[in-house]
C-alpha positions in Angstrom: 90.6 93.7 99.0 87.6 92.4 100.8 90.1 89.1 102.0 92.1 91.6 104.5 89.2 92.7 106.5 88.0 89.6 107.5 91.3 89.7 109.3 91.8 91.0 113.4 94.6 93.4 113.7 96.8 91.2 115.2 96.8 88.8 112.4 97.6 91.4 109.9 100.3 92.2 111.4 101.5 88.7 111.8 100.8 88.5 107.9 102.5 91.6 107.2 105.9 89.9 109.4 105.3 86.7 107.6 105.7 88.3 104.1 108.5 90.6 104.6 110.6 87.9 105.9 109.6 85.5 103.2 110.3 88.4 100.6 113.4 89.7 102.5 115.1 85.7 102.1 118.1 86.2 99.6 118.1 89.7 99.0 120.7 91.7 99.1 120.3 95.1 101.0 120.0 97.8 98.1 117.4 95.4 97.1 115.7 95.8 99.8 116.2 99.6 100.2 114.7 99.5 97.0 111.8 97.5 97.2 111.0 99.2 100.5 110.7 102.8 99.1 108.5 101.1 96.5 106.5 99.7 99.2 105.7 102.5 100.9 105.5 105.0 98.0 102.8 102.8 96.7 101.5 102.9 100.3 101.4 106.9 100.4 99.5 106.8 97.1 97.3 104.5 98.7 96.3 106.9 101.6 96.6 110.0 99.6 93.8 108.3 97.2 91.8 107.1 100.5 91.8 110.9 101.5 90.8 112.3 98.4 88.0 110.0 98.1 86.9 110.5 101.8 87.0 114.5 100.9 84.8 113.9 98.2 82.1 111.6 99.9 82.1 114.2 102.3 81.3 116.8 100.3 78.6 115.0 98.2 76.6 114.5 102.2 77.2 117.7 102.6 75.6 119.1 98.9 72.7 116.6 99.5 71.7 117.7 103.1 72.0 120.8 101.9 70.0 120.0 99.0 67.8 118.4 101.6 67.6 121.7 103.4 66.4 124.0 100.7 63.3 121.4 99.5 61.9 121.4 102.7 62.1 125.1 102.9 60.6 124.9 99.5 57.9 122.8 100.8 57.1 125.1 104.2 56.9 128.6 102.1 54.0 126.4 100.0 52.2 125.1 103.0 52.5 128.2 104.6 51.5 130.1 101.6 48.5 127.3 101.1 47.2 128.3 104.9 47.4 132.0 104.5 45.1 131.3 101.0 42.7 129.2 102.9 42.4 131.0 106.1 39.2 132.4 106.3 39.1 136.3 107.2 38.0 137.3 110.7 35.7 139.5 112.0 
């Protein structure tokens, strides 16, 4: 799928006219009702799928900054704990 985004806008949308006029030529119109609906059901899946996997990658930043989060908490209590053991007493 890499092929349609090296394409502007514009031209996909001059590809998109080109194609349903060259797929439209001797159909009749349930045909085309039908292949339509097919169109954009497969389209719906499409986006539905795009979604779910744009939940997911969200979720795995999220898990890994928070992951992030508690190692360098981790890491402060042990330097802070390493200070307070090396700190001499006062006087």
């Amino acid at each position: 799928m890499s092929l349609l985004t090296r394409f502007k806008a514009e031209e996909l949308g001059v590809l998109a006219v080109i194609l349903a006029i060259i797929i439209s030529d001797d159909q009749s119109a349930d045909e085309l009702d039908l292949l339509g609906n097919f169109i954009a059901a497969v389209g719906t899946i499409i986006l539905v799928i795009s979604s779910q996997k744009g939940i997911l990658k969200a979720q795995q930043e999220q898990q890994t900054a928070e992951d992030a989060m508690q190692q360098l908490k981790a890491r402060i209590e042990e330097l802070e704990a390493a200070v307070s053991a090396s700190a001499l007493p006062r006087s």
